[in-house]
KEVORO-542427 format. One record per atom (N, C-alpha, C): atom name; x negated, y negated, z; chain. Coordinates in steps of 0.1 Angstrom, whole numbers. Atoms other than C-alpha are relative to their C-alpha. Layout:
% KEVORO-542427
a,east,north,up,c
CA,X,Y,Z,A
...
This chain:
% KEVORO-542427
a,east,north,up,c
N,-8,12,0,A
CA,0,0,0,A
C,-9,-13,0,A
N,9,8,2,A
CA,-12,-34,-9,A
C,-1,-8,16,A
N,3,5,-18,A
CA,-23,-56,26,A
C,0,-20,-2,A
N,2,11,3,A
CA,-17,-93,25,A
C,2,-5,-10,A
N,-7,2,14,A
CA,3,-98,-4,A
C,12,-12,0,A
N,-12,6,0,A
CA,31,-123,-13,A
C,7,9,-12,A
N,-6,-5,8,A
CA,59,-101,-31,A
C,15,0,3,A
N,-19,4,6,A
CA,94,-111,-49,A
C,2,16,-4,A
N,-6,-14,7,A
CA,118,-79,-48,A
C,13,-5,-5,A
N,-13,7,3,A
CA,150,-86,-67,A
C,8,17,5,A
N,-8,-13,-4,A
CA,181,-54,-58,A
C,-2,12,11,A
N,9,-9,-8,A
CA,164,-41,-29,A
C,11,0,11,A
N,-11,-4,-10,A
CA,201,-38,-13,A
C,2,10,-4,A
N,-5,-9,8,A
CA,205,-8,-36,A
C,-12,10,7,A
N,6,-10,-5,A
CA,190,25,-35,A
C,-14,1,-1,A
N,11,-1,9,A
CA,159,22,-57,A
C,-8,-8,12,A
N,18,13,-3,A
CA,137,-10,-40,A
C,5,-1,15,A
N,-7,2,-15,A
CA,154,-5,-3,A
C,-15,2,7,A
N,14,-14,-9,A
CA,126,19,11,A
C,-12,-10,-5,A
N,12,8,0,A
CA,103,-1,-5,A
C,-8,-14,-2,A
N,-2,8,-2,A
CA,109,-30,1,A
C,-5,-2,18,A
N,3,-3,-15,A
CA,110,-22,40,A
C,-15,4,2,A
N,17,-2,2,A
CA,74,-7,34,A
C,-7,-9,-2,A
N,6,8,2,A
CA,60,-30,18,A
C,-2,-17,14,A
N,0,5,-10,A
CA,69,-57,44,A
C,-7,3,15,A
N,7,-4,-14,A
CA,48,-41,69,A
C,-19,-11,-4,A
N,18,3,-1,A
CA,13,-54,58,A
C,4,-13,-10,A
N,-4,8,7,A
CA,27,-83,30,A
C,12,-10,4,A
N,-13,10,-4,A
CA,50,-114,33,A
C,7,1,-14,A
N,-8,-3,11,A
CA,80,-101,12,A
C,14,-8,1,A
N,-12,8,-1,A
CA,109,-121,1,A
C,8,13,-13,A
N,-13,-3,5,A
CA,144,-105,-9,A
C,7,-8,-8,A
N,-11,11,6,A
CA,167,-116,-36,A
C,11,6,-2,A
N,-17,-3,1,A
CA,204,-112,-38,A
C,9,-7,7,A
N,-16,9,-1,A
CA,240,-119,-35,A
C,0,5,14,A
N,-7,-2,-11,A
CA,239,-101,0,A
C,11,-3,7,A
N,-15,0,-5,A
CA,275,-95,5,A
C,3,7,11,A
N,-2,-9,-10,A
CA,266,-70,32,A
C,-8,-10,11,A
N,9,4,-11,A
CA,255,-95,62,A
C,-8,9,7,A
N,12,-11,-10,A
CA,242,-65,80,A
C,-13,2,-6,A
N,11,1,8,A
CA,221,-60,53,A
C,-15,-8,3,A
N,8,10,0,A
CA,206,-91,50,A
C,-7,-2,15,A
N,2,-2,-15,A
CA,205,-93,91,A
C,-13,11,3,A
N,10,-6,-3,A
CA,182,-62,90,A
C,-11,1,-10,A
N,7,0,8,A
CA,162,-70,62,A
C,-7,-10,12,A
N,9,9,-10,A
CA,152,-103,86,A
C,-6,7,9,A
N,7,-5,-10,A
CA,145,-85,115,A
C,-8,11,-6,A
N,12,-6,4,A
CA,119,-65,93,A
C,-11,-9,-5,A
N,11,12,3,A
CA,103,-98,88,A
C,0,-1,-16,A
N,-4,6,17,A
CA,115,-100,50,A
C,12,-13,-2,A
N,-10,13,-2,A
CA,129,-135,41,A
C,9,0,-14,A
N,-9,-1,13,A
CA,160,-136,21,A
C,5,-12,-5,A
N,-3,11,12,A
CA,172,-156,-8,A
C,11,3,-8,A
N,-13,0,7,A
CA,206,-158,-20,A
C,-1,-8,-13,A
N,-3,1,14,A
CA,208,-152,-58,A
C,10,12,-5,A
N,-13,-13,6,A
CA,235,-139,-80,A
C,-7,-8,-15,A
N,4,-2,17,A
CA,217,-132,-117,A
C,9,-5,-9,A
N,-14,-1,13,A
CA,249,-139,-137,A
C,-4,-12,0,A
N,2,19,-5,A
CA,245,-179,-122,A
C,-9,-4,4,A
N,6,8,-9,A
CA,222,-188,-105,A
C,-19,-2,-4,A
N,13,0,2,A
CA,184,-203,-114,A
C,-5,5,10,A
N,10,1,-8,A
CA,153,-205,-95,A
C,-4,-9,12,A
N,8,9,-17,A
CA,150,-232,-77,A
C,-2,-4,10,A
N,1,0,-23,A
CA,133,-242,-45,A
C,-2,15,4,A
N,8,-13,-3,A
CA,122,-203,-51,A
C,-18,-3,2,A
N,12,3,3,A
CA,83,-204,-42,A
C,-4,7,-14,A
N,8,-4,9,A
CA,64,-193,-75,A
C,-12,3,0,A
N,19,2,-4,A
CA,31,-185,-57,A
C,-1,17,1,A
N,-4,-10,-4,A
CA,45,-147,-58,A
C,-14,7,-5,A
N,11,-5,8,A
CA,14,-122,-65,A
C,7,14,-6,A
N,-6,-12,8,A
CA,35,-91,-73,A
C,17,-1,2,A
N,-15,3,3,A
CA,73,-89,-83,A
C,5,16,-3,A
N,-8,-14,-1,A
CA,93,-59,-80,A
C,13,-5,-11,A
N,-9,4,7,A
CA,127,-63,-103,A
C,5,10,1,A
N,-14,-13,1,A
CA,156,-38,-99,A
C,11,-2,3,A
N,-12,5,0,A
CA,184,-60,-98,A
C,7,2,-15,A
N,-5,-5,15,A
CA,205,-52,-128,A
C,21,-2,0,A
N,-13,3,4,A
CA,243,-64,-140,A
C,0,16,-12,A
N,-6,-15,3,A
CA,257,-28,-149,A
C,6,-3,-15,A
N,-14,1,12,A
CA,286,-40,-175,A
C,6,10,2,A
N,-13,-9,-3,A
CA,308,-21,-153,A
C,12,-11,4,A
N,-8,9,-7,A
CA,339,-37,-141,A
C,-2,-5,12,A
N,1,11,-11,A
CA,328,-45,-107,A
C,-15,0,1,A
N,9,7,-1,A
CA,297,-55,-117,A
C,0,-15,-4,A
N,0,18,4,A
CA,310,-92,-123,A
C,7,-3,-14,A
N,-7,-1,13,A
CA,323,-87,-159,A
C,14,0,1,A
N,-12,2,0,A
CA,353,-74,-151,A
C,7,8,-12,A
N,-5,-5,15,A
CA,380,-53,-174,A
C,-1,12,-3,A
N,6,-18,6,A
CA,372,-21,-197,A
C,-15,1,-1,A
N,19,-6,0,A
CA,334,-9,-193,A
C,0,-3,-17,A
N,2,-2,15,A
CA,340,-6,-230,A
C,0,-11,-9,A
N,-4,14,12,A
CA,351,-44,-246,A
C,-15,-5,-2,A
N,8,12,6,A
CA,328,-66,-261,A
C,-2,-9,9,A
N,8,11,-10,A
CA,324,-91,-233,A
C,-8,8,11,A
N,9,-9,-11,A
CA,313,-61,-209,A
C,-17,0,-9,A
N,14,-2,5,A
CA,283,-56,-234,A
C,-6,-16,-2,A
N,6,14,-4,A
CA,277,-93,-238,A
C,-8,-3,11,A
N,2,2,-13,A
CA,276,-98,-202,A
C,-13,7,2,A
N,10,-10,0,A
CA,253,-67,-199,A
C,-15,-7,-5,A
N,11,2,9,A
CA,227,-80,-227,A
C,-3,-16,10,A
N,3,15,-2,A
CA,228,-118,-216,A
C,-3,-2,17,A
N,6,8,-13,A
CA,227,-120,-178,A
C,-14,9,3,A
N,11,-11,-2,A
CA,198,-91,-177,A
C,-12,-8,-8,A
N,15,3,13,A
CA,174,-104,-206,A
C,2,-17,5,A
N,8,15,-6,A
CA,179,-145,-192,A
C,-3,4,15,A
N,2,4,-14,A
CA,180,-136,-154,A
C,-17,3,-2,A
N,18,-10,1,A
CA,145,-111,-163,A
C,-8,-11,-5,A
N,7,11,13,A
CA,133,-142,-189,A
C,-2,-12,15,A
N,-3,8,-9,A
CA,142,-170,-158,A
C,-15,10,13,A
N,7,-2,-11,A
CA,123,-146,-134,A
C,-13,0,0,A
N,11,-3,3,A
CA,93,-136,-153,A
C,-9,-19,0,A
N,6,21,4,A
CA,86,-176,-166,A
C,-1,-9,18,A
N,0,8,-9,A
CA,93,-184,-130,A
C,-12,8,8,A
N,8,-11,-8,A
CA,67,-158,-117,A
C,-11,2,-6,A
N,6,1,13,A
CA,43,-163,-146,A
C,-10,-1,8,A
N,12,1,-10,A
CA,12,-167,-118,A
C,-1,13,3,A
N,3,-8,-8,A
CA,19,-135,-106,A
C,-12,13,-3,A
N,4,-10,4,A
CA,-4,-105,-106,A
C,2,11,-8,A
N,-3,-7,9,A
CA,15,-83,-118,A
C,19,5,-3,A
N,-19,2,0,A
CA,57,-77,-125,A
C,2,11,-6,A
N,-4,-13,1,A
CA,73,-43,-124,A
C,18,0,-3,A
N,-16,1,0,A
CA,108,-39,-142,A
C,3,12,-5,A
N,-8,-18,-2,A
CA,129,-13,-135,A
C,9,3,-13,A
N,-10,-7,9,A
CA,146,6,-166,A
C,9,12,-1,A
N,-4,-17,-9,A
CA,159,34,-170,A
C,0,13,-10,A
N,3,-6,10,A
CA,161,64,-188,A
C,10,5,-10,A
N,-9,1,7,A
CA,192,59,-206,A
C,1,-5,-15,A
N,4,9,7,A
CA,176,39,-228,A
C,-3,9,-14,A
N,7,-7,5,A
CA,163,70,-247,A
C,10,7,-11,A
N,-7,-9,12,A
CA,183,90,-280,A
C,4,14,3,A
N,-2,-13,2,A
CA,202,120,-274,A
C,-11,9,-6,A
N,10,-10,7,A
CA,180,148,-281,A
C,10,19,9,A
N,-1,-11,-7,A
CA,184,187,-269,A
C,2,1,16,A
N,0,5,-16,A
CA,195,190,-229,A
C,-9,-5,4,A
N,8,-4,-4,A
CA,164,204,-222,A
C,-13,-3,-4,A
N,10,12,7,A
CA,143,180,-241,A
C,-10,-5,12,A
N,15,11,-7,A
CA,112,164,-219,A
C,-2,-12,-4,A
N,0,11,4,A
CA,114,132,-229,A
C,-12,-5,-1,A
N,18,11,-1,A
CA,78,112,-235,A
C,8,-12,-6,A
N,-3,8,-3,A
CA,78,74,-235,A
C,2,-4,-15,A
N,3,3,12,A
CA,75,74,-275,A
C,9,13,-8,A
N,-11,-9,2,A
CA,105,95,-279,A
C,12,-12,-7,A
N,-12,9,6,A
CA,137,76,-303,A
C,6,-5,13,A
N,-9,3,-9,A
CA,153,52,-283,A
C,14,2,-5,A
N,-19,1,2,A
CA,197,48,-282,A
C,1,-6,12,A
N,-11,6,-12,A
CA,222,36,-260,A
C,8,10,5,A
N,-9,-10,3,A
CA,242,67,-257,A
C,1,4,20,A
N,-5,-2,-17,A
CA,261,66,-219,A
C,11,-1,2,A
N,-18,-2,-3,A
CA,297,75,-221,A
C,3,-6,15,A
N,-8,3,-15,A
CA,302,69,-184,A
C,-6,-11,3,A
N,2,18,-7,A
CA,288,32,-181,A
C,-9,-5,-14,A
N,1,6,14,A
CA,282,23,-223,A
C,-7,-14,3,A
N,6,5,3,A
CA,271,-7,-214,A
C,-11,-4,9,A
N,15,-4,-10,A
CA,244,2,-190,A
C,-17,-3,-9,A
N,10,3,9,A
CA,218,10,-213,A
C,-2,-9,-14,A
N,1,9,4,A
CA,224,-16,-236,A
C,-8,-12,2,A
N,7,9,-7,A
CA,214,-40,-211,A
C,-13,-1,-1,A
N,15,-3,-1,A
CA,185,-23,-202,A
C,-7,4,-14,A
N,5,-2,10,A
CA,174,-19,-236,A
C,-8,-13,-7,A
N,1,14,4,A
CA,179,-55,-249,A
C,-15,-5,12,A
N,12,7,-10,A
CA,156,-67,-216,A
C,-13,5,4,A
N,12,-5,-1,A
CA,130,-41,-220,A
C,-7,-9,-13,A
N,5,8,16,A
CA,127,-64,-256,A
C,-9,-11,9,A
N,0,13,0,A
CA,129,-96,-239,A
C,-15,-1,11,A
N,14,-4,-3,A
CA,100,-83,-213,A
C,-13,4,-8,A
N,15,-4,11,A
CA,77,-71,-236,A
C,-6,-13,-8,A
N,-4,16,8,A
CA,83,-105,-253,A
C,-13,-11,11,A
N,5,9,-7,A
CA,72,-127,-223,A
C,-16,10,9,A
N,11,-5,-7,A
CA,46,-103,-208,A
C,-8,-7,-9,A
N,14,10,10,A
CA,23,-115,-238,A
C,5,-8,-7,A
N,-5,15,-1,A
CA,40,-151,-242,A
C,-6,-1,11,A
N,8,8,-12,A
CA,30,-157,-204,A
C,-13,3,1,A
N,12,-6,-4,A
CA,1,-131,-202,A
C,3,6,16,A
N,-7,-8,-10,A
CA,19,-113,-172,A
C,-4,15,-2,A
N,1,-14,4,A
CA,6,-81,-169,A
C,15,7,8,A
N,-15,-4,-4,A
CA,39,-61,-167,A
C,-1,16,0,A
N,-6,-19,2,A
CA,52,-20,-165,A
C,9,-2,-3,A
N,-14,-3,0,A
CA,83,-12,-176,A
C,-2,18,5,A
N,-3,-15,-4,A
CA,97,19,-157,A
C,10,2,0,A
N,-17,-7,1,A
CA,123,37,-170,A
C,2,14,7,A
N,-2,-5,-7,A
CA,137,55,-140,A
C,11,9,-7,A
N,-8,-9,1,A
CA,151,87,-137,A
C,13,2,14,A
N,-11,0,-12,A
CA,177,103,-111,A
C,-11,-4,13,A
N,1,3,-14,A
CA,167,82,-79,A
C,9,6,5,A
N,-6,0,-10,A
CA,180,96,-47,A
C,-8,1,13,A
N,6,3,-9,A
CA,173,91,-10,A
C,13,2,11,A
N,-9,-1,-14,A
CA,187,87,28,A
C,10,-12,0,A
N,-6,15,1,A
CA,200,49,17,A
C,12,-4,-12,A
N,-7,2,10,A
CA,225,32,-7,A
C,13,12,1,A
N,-14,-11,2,A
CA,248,58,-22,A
C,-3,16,-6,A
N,3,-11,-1,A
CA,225,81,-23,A
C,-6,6,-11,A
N,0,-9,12,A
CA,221,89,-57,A
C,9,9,-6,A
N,-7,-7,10,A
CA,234,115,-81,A
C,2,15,10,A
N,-3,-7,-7,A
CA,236,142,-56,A
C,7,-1,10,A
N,-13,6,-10,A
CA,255,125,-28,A
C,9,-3,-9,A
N,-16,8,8,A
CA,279,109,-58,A
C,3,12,1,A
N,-8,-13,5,A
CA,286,150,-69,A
C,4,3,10,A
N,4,-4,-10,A
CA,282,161,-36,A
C,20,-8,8,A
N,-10,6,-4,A
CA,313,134,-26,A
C,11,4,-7,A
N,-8,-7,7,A
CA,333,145,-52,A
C,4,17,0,A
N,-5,-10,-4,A
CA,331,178,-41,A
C,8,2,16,A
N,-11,0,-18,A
CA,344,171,-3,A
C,11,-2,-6,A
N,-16,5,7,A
CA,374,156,-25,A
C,8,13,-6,A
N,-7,-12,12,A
CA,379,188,-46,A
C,-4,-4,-10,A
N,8,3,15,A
CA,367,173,-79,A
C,-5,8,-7,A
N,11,-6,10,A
CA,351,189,-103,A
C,-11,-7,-7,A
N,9,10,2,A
CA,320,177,-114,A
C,-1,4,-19,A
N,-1,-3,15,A
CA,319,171,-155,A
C,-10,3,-2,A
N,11,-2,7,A
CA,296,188,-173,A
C,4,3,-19,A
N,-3,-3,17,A
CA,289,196,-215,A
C,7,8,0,A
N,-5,-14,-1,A
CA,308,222,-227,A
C,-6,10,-8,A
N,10,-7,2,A
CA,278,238,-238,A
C,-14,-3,9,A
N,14,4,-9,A
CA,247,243,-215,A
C,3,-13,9,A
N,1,14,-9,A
CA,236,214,-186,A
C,-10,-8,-4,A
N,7,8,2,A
CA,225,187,-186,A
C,-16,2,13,A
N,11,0,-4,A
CA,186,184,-172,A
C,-7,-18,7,A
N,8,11,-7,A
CA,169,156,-151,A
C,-12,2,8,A
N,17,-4,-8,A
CA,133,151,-132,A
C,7,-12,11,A
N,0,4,-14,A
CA,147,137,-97,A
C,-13,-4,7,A
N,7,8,-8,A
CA,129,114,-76,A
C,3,-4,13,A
N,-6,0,-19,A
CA,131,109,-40,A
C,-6,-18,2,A
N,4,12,1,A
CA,129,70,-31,A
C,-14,0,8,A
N,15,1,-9,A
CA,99,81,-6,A
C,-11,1,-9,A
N,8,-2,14,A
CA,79,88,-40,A
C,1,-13,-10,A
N,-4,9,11,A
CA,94,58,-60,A
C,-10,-12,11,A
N,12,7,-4,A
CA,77,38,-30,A
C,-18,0,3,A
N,16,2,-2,A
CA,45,50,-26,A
C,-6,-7,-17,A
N,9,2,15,A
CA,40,46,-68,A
C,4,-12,-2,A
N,-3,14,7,A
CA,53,9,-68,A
C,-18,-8,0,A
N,19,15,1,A
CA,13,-9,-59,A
C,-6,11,-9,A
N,9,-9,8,A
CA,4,21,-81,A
C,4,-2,-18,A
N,-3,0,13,A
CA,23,12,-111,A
C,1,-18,-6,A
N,5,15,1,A
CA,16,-27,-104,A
C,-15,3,-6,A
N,17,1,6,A
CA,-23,-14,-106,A
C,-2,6,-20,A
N,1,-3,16,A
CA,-14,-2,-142,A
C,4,-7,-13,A
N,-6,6,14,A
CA,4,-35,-157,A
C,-11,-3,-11,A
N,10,5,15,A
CA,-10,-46,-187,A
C,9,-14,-8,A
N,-3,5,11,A
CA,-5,-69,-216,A
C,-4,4,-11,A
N,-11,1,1,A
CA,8,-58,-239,A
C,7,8,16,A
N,-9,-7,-10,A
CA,36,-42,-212,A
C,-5,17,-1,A
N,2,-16,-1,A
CA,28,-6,-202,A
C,14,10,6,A
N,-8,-3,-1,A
CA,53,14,-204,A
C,0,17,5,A
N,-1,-9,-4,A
CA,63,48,-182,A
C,10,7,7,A
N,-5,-4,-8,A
CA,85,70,-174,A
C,1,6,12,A
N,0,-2,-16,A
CA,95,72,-138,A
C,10,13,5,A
N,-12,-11,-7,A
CA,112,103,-123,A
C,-13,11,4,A
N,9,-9,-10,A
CA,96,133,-102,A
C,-5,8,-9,A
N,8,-7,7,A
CA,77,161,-110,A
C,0,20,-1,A
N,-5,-11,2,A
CA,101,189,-115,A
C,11,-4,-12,A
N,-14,-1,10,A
CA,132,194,-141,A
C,9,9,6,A
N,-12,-13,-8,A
CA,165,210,-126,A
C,9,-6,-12,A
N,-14,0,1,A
CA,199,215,-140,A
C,5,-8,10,A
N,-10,6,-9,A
CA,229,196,-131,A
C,4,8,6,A
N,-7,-11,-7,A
CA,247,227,-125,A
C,-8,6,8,A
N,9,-7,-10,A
CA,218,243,-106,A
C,-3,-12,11,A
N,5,5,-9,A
CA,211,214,-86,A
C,9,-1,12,A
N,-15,-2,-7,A
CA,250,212,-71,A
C,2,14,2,A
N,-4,-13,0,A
CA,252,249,-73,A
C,-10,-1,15,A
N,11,-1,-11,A
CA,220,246,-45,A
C,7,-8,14,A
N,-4,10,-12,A
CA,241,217,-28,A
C,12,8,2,A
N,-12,-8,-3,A
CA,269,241,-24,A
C,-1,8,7,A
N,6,-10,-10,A
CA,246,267,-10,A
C,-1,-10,11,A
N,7,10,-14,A
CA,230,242,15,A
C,18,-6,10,A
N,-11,8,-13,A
CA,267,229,30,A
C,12,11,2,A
N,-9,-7,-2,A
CA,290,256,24,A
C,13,-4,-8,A
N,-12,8,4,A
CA,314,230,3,A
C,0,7,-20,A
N,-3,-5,18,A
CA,326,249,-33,A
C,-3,-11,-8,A
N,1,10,9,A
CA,316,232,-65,A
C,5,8,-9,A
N,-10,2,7,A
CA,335,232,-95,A
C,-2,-6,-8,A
N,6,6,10,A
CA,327,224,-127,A
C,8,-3,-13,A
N,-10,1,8,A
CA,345,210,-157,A
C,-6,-7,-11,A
N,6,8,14,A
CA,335,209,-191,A
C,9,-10,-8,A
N,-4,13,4,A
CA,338,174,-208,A
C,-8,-7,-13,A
N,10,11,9,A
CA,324,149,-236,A
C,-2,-12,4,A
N,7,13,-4,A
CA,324,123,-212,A
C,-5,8,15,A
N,8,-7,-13,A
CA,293,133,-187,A
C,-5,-10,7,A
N,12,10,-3,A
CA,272,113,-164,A
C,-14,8,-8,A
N,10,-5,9,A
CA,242,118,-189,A
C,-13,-3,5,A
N,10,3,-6,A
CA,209,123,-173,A
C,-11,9,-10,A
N,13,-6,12,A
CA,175,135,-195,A
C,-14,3,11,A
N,7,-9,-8,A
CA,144,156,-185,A
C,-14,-10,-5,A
N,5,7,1,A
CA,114,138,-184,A
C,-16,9,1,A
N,12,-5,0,A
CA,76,147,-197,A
C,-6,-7,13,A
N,4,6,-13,A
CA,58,134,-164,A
C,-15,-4,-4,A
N,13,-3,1,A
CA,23,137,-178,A
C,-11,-19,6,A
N,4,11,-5,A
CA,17,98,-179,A
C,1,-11,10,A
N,0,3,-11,A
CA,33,87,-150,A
C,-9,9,11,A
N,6,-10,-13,A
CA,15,117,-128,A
C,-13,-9,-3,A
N,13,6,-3,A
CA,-17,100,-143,A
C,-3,-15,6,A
N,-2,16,-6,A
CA,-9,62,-134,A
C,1,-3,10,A
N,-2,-2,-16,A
CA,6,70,-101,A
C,-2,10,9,A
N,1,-10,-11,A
CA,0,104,-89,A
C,12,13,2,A
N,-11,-12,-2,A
CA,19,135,-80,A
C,12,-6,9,A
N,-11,3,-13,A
CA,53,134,-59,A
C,-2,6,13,A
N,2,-10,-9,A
CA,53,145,-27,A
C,11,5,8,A
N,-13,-5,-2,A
CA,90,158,-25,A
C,3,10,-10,A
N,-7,-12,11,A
CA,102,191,-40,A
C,14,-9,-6,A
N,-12,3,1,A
CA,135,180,-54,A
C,10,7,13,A
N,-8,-5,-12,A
CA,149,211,-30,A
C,1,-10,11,A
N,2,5,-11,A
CA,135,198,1,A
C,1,-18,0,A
N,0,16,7,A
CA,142,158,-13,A
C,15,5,1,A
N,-15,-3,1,A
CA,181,168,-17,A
C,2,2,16,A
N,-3,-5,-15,A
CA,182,186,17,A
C,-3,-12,10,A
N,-2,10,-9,A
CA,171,156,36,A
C,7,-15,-2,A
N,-10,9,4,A
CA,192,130,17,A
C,14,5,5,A
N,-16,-2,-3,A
CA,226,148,23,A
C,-6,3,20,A
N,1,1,-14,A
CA,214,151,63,A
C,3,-18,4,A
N,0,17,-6,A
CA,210,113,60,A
C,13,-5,1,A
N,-10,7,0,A
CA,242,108,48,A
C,11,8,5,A
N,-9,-6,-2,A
CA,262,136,59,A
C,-7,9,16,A
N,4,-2,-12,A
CA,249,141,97,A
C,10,16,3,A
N,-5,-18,-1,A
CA,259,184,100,A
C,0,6,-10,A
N,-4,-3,8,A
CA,264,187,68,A
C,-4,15,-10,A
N,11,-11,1,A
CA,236,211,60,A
C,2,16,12,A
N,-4,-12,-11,A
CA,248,245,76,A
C,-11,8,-7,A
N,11,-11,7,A
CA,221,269,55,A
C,-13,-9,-5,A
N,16,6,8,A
CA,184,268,40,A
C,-4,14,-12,A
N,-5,-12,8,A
CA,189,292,9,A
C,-19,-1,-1,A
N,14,-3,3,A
CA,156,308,1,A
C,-4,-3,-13,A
């Protein structure tokens, strides 16, 4: 971890930049940005000696922000869902507007205002990437798309402002990363993609899948996403260096819920669909060299996430 740093995190009420945000504030003077709608939030962010800054991306500039930042986290992100501020059908034409425009000026507004800094890490994701085979491995030089039935104008966003970054990294001379993240999950937020299925199975739900084969992802545990953030700062560059982010396994959807079904005793239930949450398998080779191995199985990464959020919940430890 870096020691004596000044560092801007933007979304670090969410799942992804929580954990390491709180870390980082141990040895660095770190400032928060957001709409903190959760006073508690914001309340225990202060009392970890992190100073917050009420911004909402859609509106709101910079300033009377300092600019003396030496590294910049970025994982704040307008969805173009309905209650991400848009408003409406995920699907219309102003949802994807919205998406493209407040992402690529708030990221454009933040970079230009942070243009000093050492180095600036923005979070993407791996949505960004072209249908291919489930069971495809994705590398960073793989066809991009947009293709995300369950939040269409997600990766749009993130597509358009991985442009608009690459753009100002060498316009400012910012050395930058882009990291297009995989399934995050952890003890915080909502957990991720294993507590979301996981909740839907306490309901009875069925969780959608293809109706051929599963879908495949490389899970990440946020205790992993923060130790590689000063490790994926020591890799920006100009031009932008670009890497996929996610752990250092590949599971099935259905195997991974099939395992959370073992672990609590709660039935899963599966239901083939053409609209999935669409998650992709990720070659790891260049991230393991940039940042390093993970040091969470996915298993044992899953099993202490649903303890965090589901205090009993865990009745077995399947072999």
């Amino acid at each position: 971890m870096p020691v004596g740093k000044k560092i801007l995190v933007t979304g670090a009420t969410g799942l992804v930049a929580r954990t390491a945000a709180e870390a980082l504030a141990v040895h660095n003077e770190v400032w928060c940005l957001g709409r903190f709608s959760d006073a508690g939030t914001e309340r225990r962010f202060q009392g970890r000696g992190i100073r917050t800054w009420r911004w909402d991306m859609a509106r709101d500039g910079l300033g009377g922000l300092p600019d003396d930042f030496t590294h910049v986290l970025h994982a704040a992100v307008e969805r173009g869902d309905a209650s991400g501020g848009a408003g409406g059908d995920a699907k219309s034409a102003g949802t994807f507007e919205e998406a493209v425009a407040v992402n690529s000026v708030a990221t454009g507004r933040l970079m230009t205002h942070c243009r000093s800094a050492e180095a600036f890490l923005f979070l993407s994701t791996s949505a960004v990437y072209a249908p291919q085979a489930l069971d495809h491995p994705h590398t960073e030089a793989d066809p991009l798309g947009t293709e995300a039935p369950w939040l269409p104008a997600y990766p749009v966003g993130k597509l358009a402002t991985e442009g608009a970054v690459r753009a100002l990294a060498v316009t400012l001379g910012l050395p930058t990363t882009i990291a297009r993240l995989n399934v995050a999950y952890g003890p915080h937020g909502h957990g991720g993609l294993p507590v979301i299925h996981y909740r839907q199975m306490l309901a009875g739900e069925p969780i959608a899948v293809p109706h051929a084969g599963q879908h495949y992802c490389s899970p990440i545990h946020t205790d992993d996403i923060t130790r590689h953030v000063p490790r994926l700062w020591a890799a920006a560059r100009t031009p932008a260096t670009v890497v996929n982010w996610g752990g250092d396994e590949v599971v099935g959807v259905r195997d991974l819920m099939t395992y959370v079904s073992e672990l609590t005793g709660v039935p899963v239930g599966f239901r083939p669909s053409a609209v999935t949450r669409t998650v992709v398998a990720f070659d790891s080779t260049r991230r393991r060299r940039l940042a390093g191995a993970c040091e969470w199985s996915w298993r044992d990464g899953v099993r202490q996430a649903l303890r965090a959020h589901f205090p009993g919940a865990v009745k077995a430890d399947p072999c």
